[in-house]
GUPA-802777 format. One record per residue: x, y, z of N, C-alpha, C in turn. Coordinates in steps of 0.05 Angstrom, whole numbers, plus 5000, padded with zeros to 4 digits. Layout:
// residues N
  n.xx  n.yy  n.zz  ca.xx  ca.yy  ca.zz  c.xx  c.yy  c.zz
     X     Y     Z      X      Y      Z     X     Y     Z
...
END
This chain:
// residues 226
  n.xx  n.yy  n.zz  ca.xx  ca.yy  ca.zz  c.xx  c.yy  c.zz
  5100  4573  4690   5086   4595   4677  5059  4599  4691
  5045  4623  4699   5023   4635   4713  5007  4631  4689
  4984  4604  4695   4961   4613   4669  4935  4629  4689
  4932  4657  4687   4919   4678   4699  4895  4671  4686
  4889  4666  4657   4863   4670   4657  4850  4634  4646
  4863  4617  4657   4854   4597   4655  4835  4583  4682
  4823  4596  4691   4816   4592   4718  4781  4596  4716
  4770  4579  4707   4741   4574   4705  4723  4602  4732
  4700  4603  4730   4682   4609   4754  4680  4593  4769
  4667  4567  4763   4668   4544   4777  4688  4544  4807
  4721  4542  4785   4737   4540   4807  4739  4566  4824
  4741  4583  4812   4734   4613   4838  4726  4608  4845
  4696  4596  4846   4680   4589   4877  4686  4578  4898
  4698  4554  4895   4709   4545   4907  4728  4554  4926
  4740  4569  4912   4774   4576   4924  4765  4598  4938
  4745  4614  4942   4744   4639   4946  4729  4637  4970
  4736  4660  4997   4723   4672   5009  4701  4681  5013
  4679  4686  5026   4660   4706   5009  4670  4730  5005
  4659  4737  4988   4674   4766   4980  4656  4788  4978
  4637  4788  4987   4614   4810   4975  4624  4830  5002
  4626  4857  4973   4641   4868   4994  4622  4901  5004
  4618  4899  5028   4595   4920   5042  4599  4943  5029
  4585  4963  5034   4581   4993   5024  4592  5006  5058
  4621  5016  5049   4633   5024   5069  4636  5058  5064
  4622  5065  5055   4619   5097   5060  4613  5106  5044
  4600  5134  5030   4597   5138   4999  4630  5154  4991
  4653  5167  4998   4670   5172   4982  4695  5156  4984
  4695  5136  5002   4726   5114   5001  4717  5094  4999
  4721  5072  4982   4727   5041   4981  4755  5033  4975
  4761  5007  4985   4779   4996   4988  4783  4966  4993
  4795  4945  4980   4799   4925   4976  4827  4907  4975
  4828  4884  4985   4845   4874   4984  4855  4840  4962
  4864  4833  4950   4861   4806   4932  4887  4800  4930
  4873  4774  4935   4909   4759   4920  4905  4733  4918
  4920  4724  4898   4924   4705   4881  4945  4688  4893
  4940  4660  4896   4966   4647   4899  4960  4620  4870
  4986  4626  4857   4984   4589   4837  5012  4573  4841
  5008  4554  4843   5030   4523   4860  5053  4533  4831
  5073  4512  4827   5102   4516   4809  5085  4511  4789
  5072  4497  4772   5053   4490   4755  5045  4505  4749
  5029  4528  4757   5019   4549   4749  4987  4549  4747
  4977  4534  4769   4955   4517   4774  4946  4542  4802
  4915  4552  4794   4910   4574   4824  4899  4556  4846
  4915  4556  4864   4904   4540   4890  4902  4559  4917
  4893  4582  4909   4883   4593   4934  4876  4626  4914
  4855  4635  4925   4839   4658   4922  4826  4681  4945
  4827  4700  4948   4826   4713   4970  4818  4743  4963
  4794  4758  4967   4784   4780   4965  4763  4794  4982
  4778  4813  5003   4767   4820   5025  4769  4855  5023
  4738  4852  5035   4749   4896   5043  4782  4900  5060
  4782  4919  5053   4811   4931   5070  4793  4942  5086
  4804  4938  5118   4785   4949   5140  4809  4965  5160
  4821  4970  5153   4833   4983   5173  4861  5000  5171
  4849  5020  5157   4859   5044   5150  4881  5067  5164
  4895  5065  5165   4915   5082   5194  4906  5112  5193
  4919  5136  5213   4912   5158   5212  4927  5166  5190
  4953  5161  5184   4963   5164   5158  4961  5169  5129
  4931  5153  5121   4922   5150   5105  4905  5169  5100
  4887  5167  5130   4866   5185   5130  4875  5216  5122
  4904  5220  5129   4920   5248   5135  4919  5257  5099
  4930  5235  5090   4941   5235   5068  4916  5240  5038
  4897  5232  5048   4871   5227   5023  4858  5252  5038
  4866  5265  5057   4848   5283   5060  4850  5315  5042
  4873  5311  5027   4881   5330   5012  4862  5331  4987
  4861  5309  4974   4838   5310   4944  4813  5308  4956
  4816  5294  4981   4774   5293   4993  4763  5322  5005
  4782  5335  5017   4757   5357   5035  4790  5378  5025
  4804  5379  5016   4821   5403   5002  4840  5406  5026
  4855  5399  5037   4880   5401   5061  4902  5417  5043
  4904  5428  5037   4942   5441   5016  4926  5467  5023
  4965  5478  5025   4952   5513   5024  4956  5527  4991
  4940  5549  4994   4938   5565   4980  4964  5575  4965
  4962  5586  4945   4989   5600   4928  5001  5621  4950
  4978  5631  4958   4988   5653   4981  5000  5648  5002
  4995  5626  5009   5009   5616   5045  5033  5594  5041
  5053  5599  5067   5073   5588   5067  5079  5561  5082
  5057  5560  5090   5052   5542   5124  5035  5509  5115
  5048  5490  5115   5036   5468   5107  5013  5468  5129
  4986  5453  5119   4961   5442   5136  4966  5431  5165
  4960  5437  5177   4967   5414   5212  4954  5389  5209
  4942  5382  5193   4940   5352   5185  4964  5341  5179
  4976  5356  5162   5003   5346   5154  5027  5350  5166
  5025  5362  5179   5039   5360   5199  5045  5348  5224
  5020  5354  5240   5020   5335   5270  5010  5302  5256
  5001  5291  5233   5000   5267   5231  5018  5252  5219
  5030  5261  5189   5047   5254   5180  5072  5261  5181
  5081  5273  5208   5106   5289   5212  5123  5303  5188
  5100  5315  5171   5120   5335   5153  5121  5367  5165
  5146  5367  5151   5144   5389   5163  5128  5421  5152
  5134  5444  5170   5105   5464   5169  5118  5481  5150
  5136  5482  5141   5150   5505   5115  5178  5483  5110
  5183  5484  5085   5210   5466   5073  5221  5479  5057
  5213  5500  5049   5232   5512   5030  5247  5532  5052
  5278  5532  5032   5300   5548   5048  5320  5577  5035
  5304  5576  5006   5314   5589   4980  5286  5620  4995
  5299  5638  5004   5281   5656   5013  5286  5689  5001
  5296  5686  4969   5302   5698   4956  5293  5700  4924
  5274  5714  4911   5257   5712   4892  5230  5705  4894
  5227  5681  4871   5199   5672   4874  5200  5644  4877
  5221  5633  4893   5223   5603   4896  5210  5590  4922
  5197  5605  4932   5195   5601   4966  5166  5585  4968
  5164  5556  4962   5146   5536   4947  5160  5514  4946
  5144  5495  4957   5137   5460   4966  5124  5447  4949
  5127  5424  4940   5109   5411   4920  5110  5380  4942
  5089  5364  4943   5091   5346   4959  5070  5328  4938
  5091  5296  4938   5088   5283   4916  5079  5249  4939
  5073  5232  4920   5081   5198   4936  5076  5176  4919
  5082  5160  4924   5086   5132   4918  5076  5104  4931
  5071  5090  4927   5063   5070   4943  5076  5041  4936
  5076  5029  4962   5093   4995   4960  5077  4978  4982
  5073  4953  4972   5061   4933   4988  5078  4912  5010
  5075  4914  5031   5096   4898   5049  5082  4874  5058
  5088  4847  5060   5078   4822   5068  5087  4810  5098
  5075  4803  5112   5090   4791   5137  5077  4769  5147
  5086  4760  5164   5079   4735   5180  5070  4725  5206
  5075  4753  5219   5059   4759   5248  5026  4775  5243
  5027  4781  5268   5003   4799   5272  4998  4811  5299
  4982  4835  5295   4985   4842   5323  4955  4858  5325
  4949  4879  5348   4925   4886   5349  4924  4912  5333
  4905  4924  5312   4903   4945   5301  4904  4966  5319
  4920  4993  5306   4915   5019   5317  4925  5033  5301
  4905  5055  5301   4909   5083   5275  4937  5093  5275
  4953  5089  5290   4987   5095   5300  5006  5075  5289
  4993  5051  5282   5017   5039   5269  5034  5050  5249
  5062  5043  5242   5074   5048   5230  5093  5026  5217
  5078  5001  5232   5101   4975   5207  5081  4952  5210
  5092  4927  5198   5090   4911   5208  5093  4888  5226
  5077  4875  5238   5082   4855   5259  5120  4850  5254
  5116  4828  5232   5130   4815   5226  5145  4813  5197
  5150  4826  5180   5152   4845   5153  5170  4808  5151
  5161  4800  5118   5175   4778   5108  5202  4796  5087
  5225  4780  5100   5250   4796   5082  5247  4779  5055
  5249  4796  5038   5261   4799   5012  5285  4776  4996
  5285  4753  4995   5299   4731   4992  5294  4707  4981
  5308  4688  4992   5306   4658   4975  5313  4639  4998
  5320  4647  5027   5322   4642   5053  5291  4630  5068
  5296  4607  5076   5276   4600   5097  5259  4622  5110
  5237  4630  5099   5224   4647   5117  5224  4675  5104
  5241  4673  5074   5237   4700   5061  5220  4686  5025
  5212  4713  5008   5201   4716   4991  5222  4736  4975
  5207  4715  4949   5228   4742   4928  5212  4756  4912
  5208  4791  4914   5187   4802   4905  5197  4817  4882
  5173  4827  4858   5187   4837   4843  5184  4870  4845
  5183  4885  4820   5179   4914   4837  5154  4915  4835
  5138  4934  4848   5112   4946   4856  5106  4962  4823
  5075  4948  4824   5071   4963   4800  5045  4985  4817
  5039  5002  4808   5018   5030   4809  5002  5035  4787
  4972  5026  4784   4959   5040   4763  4943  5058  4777
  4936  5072  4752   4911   5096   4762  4888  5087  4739
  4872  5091  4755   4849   5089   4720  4821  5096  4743
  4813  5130  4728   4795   5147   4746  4797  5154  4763
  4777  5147  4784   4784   5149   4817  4786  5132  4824
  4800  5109  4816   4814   5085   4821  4848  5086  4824
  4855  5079  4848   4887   5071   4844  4889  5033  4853
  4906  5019  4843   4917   4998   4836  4946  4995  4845
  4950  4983  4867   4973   4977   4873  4982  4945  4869
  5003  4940  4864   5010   4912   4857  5037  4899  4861
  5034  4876  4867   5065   4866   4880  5061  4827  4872
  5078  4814  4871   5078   4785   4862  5110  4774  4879
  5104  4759  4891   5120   4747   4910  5124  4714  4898
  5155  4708  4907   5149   4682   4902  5169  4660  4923
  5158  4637  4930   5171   4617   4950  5194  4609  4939
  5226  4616  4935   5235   4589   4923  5255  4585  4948
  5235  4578  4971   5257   4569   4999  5244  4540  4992
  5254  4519  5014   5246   4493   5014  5217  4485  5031
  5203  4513  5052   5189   4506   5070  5161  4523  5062
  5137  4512  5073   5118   4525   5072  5113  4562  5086
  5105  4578  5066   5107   4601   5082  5087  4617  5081
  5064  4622  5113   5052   4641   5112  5039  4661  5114
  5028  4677  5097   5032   4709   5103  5008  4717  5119
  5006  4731  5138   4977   4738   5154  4981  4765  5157
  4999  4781  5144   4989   4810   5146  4995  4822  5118
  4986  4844  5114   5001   4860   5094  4986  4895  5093
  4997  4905  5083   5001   4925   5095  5009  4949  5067
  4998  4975  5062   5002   4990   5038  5021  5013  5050
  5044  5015  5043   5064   5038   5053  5067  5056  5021
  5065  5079  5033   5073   5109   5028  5096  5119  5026
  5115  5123  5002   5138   5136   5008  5128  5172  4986
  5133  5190  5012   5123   5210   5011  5151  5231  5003
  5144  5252  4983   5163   5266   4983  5162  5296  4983
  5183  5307  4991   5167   5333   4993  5199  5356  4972
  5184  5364  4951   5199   5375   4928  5210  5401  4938
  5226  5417  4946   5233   5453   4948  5261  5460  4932
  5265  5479  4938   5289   5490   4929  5303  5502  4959
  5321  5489  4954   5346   5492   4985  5356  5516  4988
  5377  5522  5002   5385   5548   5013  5404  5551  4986
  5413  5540  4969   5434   5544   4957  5421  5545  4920
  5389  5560  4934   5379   5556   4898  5374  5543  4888
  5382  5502  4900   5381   5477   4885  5353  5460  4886
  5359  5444  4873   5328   5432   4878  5332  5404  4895
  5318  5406  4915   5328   5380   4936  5294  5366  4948
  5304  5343  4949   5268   5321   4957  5274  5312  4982
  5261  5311  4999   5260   5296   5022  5240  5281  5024
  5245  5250  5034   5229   5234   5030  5221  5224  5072
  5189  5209  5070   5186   5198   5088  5162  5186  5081
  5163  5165  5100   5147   5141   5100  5119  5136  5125
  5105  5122  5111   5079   5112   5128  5073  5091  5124
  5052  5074  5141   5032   5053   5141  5008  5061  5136
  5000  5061  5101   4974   5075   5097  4954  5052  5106
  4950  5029  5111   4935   5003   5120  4954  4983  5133
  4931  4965  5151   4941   4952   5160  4927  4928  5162
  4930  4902  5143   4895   4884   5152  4915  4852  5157
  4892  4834  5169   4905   4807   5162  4895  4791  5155
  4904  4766  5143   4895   4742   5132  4888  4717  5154
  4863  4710  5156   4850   4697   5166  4837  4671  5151
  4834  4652  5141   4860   4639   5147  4882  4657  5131
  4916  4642  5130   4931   4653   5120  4935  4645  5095
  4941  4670  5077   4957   4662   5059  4979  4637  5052
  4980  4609  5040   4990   4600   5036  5015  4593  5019
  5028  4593  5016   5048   4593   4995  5067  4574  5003
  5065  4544  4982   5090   4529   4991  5111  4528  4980
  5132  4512  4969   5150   4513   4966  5143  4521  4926
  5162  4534  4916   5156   4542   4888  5124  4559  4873
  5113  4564  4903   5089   4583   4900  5103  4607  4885
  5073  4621  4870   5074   4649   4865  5049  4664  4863
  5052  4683  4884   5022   4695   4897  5030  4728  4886
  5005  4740  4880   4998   4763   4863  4981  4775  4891
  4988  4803  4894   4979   4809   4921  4970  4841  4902
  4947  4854  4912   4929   4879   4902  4916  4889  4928
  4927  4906  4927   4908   4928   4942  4900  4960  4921
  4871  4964  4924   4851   4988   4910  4841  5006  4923
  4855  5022  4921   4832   5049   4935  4821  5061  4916
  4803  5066  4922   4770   5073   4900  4767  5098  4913
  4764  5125  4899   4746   5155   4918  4733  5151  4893
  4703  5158  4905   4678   5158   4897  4672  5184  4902
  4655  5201  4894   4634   5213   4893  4642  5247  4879
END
């Protein structure tokens, strides 16, 4: 059993990083935390760092509520942000009969863990080394992704756990995007097309630890301010 709030200050100190985390712009902040506690349910590792490294993806994607990227009721033509970055496409509706001729573009978010690492660039699109989903030497068994909102706060969340026999550790992780885009098809119907991104990309220095019967709580926060 996870005792979450049995965990003194004291011992946070200890376990923790420094964490004081800089003034990285006045309208985006962003953070990373996670929790690891042994089969016991005892926290033996703590970890809370800025998220530093943001893809163009992201940037594409937040630029819609920050500086207004969507078109107008009047226009048919998605933004070229959204287009030449996030390869959606520039009109999706195919219903060109009435008053259906309208896109709604929606998303979701999921946290991916891995074990490699490699050098950052605004172009990525995965991870190094993505840990599979299992009970296999070298995999994790995750549960589903939880999503809060609360203000201009979003909350992403994911909890992984070791039950292989070997020590396993994670040095990247990474916030993916499953993006959808809502219209009405040639046939009047209502049809979604979905696609994906690497909204971040950071790593664990040292690594994430997790040995055998670990269970680590992994958070990433994007904060818009102002």
């Amino acid at each position: 059993m996870v005792t979450l709030d049995l965990v003194s200050g004291e011992d946070i100190a200890k376990l923790v990083i420094p964490n004081d985390l800089p003034d990285e712009g006045p309208s985006f902040k962003a953070y990373i935390e996670a929790k690891v506690y042994d089969k016991d349910g005892r926290l033996i590792q703590y970890r809370k760092q800025p998220m530093r490294s943001p893809t163009q993806y992201l940037l594409a994607l937040i630029s819609i509520p920050l500086v207004g990227t969507y078109s107008s009721s009047s226009s048919s033509q998605a933004p070229g942000i959204l287009v030449n970055v996030l390869g959606l496409p520039s009109q999706q509706y195919s219903y060109l009969t009435g008053n259906y001729n309208s896109a709604n573009i929606l998303w979701d978010f999921s946290i991916y863990l891995g074990s490699g690492t490699q050098t950052f660039s605004p172009t990525l699109n995965s991870l190094a080394a993505p840990i599979a989903n299992g009970s296999g030497a070298g995999q994790l068994t995750y549960s589903s992704v939880s999503v809060n909102y609360s203000g201009t706060d979003i909350y992403t969340y994911i909890t992984a756990i070791n039950y292989s026999s070997t020590t396993i550790n994670v040095t990247e992780i990474g916030l993916i995007a499953t993006i959808y885009i809502q219209f009405q098809n040639s046939s009047n119907a209502y049809q979604a097309n979905t696609y994906t991104a690497l909204l971040t990309y950071d790593t664990f220095s040292p690594p994430i630890t997790m040995p055998p019967g670990a269970i680590a709580t992994f958070k990433i926060v994007l904060s818009f301010l102002g």
